[in-house]
C-alpha positions, 0 to 999 in steps of 0.5 A, a space after each residue: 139233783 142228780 138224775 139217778 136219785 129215786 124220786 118219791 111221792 110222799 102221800 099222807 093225810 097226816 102233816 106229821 107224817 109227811 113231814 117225817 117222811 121229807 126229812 127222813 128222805 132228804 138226808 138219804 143219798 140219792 133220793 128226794 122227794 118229789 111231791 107230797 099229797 094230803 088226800 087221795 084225789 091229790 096223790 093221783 093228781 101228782 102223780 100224773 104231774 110228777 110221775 115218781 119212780 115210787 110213792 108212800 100211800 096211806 091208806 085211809 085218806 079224804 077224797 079218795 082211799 089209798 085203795 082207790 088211789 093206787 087202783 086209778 093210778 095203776 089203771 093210768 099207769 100200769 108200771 107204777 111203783 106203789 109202797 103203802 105206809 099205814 098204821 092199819 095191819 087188818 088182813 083185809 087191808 093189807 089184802 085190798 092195798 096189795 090186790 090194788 097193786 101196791 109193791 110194798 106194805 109197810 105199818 108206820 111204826 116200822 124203823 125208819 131204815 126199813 122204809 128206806 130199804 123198802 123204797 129201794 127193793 120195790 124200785 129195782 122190780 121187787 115187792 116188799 112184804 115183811 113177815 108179819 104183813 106176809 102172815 096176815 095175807 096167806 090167813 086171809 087168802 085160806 078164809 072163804 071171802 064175802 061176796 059184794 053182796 054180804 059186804 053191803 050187808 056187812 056195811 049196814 050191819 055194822 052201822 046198826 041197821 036192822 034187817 028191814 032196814 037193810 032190805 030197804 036200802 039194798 031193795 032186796 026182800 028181808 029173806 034174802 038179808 037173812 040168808 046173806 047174814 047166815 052166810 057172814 055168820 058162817 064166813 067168819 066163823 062167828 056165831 052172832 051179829 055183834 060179833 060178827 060187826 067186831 070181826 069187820 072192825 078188826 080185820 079192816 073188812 068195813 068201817 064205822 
């Protein structure tokens, strides 16, 4: 194929996806398709292989996140160019994928000629952030963030631990739980435990 085709890496847990993605690829001038990953270990690994000139990364994949994915490629390969393609539009997601060094966010349920004009934007230099992606990420940049701490915290809560238990597993007292979930409380501007757990679901800040 022609040497000025865009070569893209397609990386999804999800065959449907992929294959949708190939297809919708392999009918466009001048792209192809160059390799697709099924977790996020194997997108690094193809990437090392096939060096595309931009890759579709979901975000939640086995073996390794789409997170970590993009930030060990770009650590390997600064100039990387990186579209995440995600059913997720948490704040906290969106922020993570793009802070990562993401160029492009785009939710699967975009038209298809969308992605397509997204792989081309991003290859030329640009970054590609539709206007409801934008909204949710300047919302998240204006809330005061959680620190590494009250994110562990945060984890085991939504896990159901008790705060004991939480002391336990961090080996911190059952004092100091308590201030970091005062704190989480006061962050996230609610004024409960169960709210707070639902808050971290919905903005995609943890996982159950």
């Amino acid at each position: 194929m022609s040497q000025a085709n865009i070569r893209v890496l397609i990386a999804d847990d999800h065959p449907i996806v992929r294959n949708g993605m190939m297809l919708l690829i392999k009918y466009e001038p001048g792209m192809e398709t160059v390799a697709e990953a099924s977790n996020g270990l194997e997108a690094v690994q193809l990437f090392r292989q096939h060096q595309p000139d931009v890759t579709l990364m979901d975000l939640r994949m086995p073996e390794l996140s789409g997170v970590q994915a993009i930030s060990t490629i770009r650590d390997e390969f600064p100039h990387a160019v990186i579209i995440v393609l995600t059913t997720y539009d948490g704040d906290e997601e969106i922020y993570q994928g793009l802070q990562a060094g993401a160029k492009g966010y785009l939710l699967k349920d975009a038209p298809l000629d969308q992605v397509l004009e997204a792989i081309r934007i991003v290859h030329v230099g640009q970054n590609y952030i539709p206007p409801e992606v934008g909204a949710k990420l300047v919302e998240r940049m204006s809330r005061p963030q959680l620190s590494d701490r009250e994110r562990d915290v945060l984890g085991l809560m939504v896990k159901g631990k008790a705060n004991q238990d939480i002391a336990n597993s961090l080996y911190i007292s059952e004092g100091t739980v308590k201030f970091h979930i005062s704190s989480i409380l006061r962050k996230l501007q609610v004024s409960d435990r169960t709210q707070a757990v639902l808050i971290a679901l919905k903005r995609g800040i943890t996982r159950l």
